[in-house]
N, C-alpha and C positions, 0 to 999 in steps of 0.2 A: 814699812813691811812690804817684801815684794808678794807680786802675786804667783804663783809656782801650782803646778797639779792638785798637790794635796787642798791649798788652798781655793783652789777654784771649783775643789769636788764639794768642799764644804759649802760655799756658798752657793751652789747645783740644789744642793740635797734638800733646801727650802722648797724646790719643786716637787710636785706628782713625778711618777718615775716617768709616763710615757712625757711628760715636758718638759724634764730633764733631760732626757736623749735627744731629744730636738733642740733646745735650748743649747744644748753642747755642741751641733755641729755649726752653732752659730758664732763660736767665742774660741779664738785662738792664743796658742803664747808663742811670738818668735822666735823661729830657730831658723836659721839662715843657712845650718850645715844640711838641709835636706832641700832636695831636689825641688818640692813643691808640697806647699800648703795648703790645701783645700779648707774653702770655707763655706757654708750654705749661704745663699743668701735670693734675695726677689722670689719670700717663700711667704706665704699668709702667713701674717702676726698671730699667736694664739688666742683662740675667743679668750676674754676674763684680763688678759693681760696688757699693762697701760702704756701702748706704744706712742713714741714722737712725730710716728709719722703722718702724710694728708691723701688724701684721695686723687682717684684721676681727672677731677674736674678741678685742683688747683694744681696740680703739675701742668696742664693744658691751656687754660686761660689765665692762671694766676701766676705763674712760671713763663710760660712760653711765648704766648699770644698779649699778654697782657700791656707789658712795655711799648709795644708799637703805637707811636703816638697819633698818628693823623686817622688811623682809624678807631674808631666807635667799638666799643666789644661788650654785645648785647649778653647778659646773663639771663637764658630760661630758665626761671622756675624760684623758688621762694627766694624773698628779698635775703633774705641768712647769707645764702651761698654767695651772691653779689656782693654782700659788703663786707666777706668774712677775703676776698679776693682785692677789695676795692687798694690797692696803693703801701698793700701791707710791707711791701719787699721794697720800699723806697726808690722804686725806678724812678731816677730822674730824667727828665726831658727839657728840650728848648727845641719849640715852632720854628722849621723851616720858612714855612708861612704862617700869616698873622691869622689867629686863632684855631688854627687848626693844631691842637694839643689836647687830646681829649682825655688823656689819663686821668685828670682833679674827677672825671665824672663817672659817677657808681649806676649804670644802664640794665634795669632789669625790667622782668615783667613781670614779677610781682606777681606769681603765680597764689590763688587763693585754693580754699575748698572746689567753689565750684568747677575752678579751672582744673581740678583732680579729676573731677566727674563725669565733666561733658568735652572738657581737651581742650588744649591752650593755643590751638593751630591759628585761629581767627587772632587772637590775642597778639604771638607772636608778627602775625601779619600786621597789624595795624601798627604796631609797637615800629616794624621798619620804617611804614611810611610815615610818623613821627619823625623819627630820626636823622628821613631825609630832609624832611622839610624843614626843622629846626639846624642841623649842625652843617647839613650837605658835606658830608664825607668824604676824606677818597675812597673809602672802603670800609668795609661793616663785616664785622664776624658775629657768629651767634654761638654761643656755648651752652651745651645741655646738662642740667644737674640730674640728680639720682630718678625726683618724680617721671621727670619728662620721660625716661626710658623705664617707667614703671606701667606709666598707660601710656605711652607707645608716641607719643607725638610726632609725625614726621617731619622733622625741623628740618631736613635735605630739600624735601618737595617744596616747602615753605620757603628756603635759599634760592631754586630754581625758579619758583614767579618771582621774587621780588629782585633779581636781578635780570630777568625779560622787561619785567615793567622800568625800574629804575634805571637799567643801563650801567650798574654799577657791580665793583668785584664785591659778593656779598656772598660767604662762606660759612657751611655750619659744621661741629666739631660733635661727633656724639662721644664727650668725654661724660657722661655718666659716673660719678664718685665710684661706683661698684667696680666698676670693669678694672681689672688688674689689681695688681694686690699693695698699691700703695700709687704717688704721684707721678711715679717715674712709668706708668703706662700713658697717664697722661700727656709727657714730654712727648710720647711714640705719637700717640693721635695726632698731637700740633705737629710735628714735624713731619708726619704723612701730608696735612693738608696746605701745610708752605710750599712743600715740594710741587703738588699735584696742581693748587690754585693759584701759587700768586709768583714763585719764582721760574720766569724764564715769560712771562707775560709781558716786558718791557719789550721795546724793540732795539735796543740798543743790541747790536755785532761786537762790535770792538770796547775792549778798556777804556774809560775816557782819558790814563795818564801812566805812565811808567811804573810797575809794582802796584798793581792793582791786586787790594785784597778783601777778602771778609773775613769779620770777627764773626765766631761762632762761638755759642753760651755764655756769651758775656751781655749784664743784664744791666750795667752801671747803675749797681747797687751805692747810693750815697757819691754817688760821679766818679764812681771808678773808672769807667773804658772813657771819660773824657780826661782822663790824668795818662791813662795808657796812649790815646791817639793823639795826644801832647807830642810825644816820644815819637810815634810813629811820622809822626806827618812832616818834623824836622827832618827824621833821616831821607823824605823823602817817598814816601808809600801815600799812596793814595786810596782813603779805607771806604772802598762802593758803598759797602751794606754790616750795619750790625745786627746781629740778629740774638735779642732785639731789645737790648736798652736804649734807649735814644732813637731807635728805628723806625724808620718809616717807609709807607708800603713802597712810596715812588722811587727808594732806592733797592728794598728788597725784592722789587719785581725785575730789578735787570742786575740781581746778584750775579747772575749768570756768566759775566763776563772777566771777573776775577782770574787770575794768573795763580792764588792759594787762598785755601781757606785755615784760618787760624781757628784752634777748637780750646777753647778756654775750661768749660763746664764740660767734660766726656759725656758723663751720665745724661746729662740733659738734651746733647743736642749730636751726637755721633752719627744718629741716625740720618741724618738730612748730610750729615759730612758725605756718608760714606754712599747717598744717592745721588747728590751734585757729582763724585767723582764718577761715577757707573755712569750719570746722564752729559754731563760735560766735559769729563774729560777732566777736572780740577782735582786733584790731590791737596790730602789736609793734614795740614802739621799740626800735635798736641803741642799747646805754646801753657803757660805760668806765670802768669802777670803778679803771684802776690809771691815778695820777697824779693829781697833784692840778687842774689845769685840767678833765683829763675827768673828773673825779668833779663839779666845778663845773657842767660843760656839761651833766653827764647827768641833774643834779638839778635844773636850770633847765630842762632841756626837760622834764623830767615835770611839772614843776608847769605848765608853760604847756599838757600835754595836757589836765591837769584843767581849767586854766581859772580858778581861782579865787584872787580875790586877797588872802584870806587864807594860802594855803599860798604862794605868790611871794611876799610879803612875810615867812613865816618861813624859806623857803629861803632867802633872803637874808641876815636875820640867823642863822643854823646855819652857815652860810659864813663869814661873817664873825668867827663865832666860834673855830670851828676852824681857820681861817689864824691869827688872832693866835695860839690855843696850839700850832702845827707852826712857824710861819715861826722862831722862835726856835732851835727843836730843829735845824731843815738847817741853818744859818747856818755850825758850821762843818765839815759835812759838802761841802755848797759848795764851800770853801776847798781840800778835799784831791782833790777830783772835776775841779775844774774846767779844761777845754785836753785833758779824758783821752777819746778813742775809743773804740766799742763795738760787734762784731759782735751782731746781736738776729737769731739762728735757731732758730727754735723750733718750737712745733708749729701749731696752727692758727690763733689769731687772736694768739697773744702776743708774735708776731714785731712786729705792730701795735700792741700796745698801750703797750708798755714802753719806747717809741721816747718818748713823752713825757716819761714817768716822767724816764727818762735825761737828757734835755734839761733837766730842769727842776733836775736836781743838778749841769749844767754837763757831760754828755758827748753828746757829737757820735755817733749812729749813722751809719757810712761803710755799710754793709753790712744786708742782714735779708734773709729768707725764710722760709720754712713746708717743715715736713716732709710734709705732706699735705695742703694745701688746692688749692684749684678756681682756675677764674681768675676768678671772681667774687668772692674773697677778692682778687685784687690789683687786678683793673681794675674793680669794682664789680657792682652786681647787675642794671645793664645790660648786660650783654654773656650774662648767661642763656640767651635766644633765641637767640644764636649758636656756645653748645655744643652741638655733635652728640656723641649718644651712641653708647657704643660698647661693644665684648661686653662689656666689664667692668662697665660702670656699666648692662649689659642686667639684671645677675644680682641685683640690685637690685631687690625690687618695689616700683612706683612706688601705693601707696593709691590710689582714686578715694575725695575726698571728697566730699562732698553735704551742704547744712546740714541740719543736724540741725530735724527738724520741728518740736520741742516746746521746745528750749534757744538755738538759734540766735535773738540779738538785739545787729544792732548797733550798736555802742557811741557811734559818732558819726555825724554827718548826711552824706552829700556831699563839699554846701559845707563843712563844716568839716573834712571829712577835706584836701580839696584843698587848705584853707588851709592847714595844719597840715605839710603835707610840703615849703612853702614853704620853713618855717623850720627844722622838725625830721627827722632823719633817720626816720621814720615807716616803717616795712614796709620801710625800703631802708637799705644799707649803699655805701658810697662806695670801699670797697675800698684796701688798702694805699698800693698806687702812689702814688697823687692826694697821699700826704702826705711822700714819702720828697723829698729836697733833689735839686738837680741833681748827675750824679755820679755819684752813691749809686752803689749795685749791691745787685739785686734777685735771688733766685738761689732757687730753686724745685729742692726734693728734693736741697743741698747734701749732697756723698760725701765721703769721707773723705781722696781726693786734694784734690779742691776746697777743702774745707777748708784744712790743707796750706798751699796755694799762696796764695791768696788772705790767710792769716794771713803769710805771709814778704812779701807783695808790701804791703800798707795798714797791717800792722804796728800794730794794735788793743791798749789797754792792758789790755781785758778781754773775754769771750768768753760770750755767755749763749745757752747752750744747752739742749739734750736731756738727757737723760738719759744715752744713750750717746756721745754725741761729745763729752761734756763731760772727757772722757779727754785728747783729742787736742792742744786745748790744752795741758792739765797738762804733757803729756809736753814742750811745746814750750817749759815754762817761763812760760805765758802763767796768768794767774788766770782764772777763766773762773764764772759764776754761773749754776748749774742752775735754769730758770724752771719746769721739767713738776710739779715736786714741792717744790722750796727746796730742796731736801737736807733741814735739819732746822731751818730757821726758817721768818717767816714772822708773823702775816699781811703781806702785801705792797699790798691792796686798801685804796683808800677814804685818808685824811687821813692816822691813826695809822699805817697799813699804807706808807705813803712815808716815811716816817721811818725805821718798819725796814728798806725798804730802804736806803735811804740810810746808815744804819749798816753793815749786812752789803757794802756797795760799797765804802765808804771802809775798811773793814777787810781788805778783798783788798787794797786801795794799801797799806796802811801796815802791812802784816806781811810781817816779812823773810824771809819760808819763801822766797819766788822769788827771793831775792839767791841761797842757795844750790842751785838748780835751774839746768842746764845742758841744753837740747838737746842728745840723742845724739852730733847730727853734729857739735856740737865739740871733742867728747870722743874721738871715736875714727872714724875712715872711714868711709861709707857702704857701700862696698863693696874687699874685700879680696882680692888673687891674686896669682897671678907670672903675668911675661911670660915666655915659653917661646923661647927663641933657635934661629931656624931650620936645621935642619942645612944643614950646607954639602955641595954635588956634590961628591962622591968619597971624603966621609970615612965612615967605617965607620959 
């Protein structure tokens, strides 16, 4: 059964009427004959109602900062937030130097009662100089939970002695759960203070080698961006800094000298894109590492930014190469995939990206949206100018940047920039929408009813989700493929990384675990009582 107006009013009308009308500007059906889709979206979740998404101190530390492996990332305030962050997203890593890999380790202060009462400033302090003296770092972040900006703790002042005394880059984040209305404020915090503390701190001038670039939002979730830098580093590119699966400060501090930045994750990391180019001078191309067309697309438009046609001539054959050894491997994962359905809801860009992916092993996404994106993640990055901002996205501070007097040089002429955005998404992203089929259904900050209904009404043969919602399927008998993390496989990115997927898909079809799984409700009532027979006039 498809989803259509009438149907999507009924399933509406479960709500209060004022959460209804809000609820509705959040849920689209594709139509592709009109000019532009408007969709609400980076709007507080309704109180009562059961959203997928996380706050701004795991977009900030858990997201962002987290990955960065040589440095220490201190969590203020109750041990929860610390381990609710600790290693959850499977960022892989490998020590440039020997032991200095600090990810395995969950660094909190263990904020109690009385540290509520009397302040955890002293706490926090001490907690650094631990850290020095046991790990000696190259560098230490501090990240503050919800208490800390409840009674005020000045964890800034706190970062400024212990980096007089230590001598070390040692930065605090006041990402606060509260501030903004899901995690993707958090990404804004961390990428304010990459920009401000730690990138363009190197002393390095110059590129150290020909096609020098940065990945940007790519997290090497389960070793992805080391399946993708596979690819790159044969054609020939030399990749400074990722920011920041596998990252580390010593490369991230002289990011600065990159020729392009590559922006994997939009949602998460655009903002540091779109000040590296105001500060340096670098332009950044939105690139597609999952699937194999956009790994194709995103490797031909970087060599056509270079320009050179020796590197378009080896993109070419590296493509060519690597389809003849995958196209063999899907062939009969195809076979088992194919006519099969797919909700793709996830978190910021990967509700987008994986819509390929899928397509390309023969399933149809009816459905997708984002747990925390903008509407410039659905309707592109022209409609920027027409978000008004509002208290939440007030509490955000917005950098003023200014090119840098001595580093700022940029990278290409004009003309050649203007030619260039012709053909290549250049500094601009085109947003979800433009690519979902007519039909589709587009649905921004999907709750746990939604979910629900929309699964009984499209009847999807698999369900890739979040982390938390990826329950709700189960329950309903449905297979469902956690995107935020794999579960416990993975890489998913780049040539080899569609292959695994492609395996881990066709093994949700073809394992009989769902033959014996029954939804609740046909096992037993949804709701049980007795009818109560009215007394009758006159009897006792």
């Amino acid at each position: 059964m498809a989803v259509d107006e009438k149907v999507l009013e009924e399933i509406l009308n479960s709500y209060p009427a004022k959460v209804k009308r809000t609820r509705k500007k959040h849920i689209l059906l594709r139509d592709s004959s009109l000019d532009r889709q408007e969709i609400e979206a980076n709007t507080r979740t309704i109180p009562g109602i059961m959203t997928n998404r996380g706050c701004a101190f795991a977009g900030c530390k858990g997201v962002v900062l987290g990955p960065i492996k040589d440095m220490v990332h201190i969590v203020h305030g109750p041990i929860g937030c610390a381990y609710y962050s600790w290693l959850t997203r499977r960022n892989k890593a490998i020590p440039e130097e020997p032991g200095k890999n600090y990810l395995t380790y969950c660094v909190s202060t263990d904020m109690q009662e009385s540290d509520i009462v009397f302040g955890g400033e002293k706490k926090l302090a001490r907690m650094i100089d631990e850290v020095v003296e046991i790990f000696k770092p190259n560098a230490i972040t501090i990240s503050a939970t919800c208490p800390v900006g409840l009674i005020g703790d000045d964890i800034q002042a706190v970062a400024r002695a212990a980096r007089q005394k230590h001598g070390l880059s040692i930065t605090a984040y006041n990402c606060e759960g509260y501030k903004g209305v899901s995690q993707s404020a958090g990404h804004h915090i961390a990428n304010n203070g990459l920009l401000e503390w730690i990138v363009g701190q190197g002393d390095w001038e110059e590129p150290p080698g020909k096609y020098t670039i940065n990945m940007l939002g790519e997290y090497n979730i389960g070793g992805d961006s080391w399946e993708v830098e596979r690819v790159l580093k044969e054609l020939g590119y030399h990749v400074q800094a990722t920011l920041t699966g596998n990252g580390s400060y010593e490369d991230i501090k002289n990011a600065h000298v990159a020729e392009l930045n590559l922006v994997q994750c939009h949602r998460s990391i655009n903002y540091i894109a779109d000040m590296l180019e105001k500060k340096y001078g670098t332009p950044w191309l939105k690139v597609n590492f999952i699937g194999i067309r956009a790994t194709c697309e995103s490797l031909r438009n970087m060599a056509l930014y270079f320009g050179d046609e020796d590197l378009i001539r080896r993109t070419e054959e590296v493509i060519a190469r690597e389809l003849a050894e995958i196209e063999p491997q899907l062939e009969p994962y195809r076979k088992i995939c194919a006519g099969k359905t797919t909700f793709c809801f996830v978190g910021g860009s990967r509700g987008h990206h994986y819509q390929g992916l899928y397509e390309e092993i023969g399933i149809q996404t009816t459905l997708a949206g984002y747990e925390f994106a903008h509407r410039d993640d659905y309707e592109g990055r022209e409609v920027i100018p027409d978000i008004k901002p509002d208290a939440d996205s007030k509490n955000i501070p917005e950098l003023h940047v200014v090119p840098d007097e001595r580093r700022y040089r940029p990278k290409l002429s004009r003309e050649r920039t203007e030619e260039l955005k012709d053909k290549i998404p250049l500094s601009n992203y085109q947003g979800m929408n433009i690519t979902m089929k007519d039909g589709s259904l587009i649905v921004d900050d999907m709750n746990h009813y939604e979910t629900e209904e929309f699964i009984r009404t499209l009847k999807p043969d698999i369900f890739s989700s979040g982390i938390k919602d990826k329950y709700v399927p189960h329950k309903m008998g449905l297979p469902s493929k956690q995107l935020h993390n794999y579960d416990y496989s993975g890489p998913y990115a780049g040539f080899r990384g569609a292959v695994n997927f492609a395996r881990d898909i066709s093994m949700s079809f073809a394992t009989p675990t769902w033959n014996f799984i029954d939804p609740p409700w046909k096992s037993r009532p949804l709701l049980e009582g007795t009818i109560e027979k009215p007394s009758q006039e006159g009897e006792a």
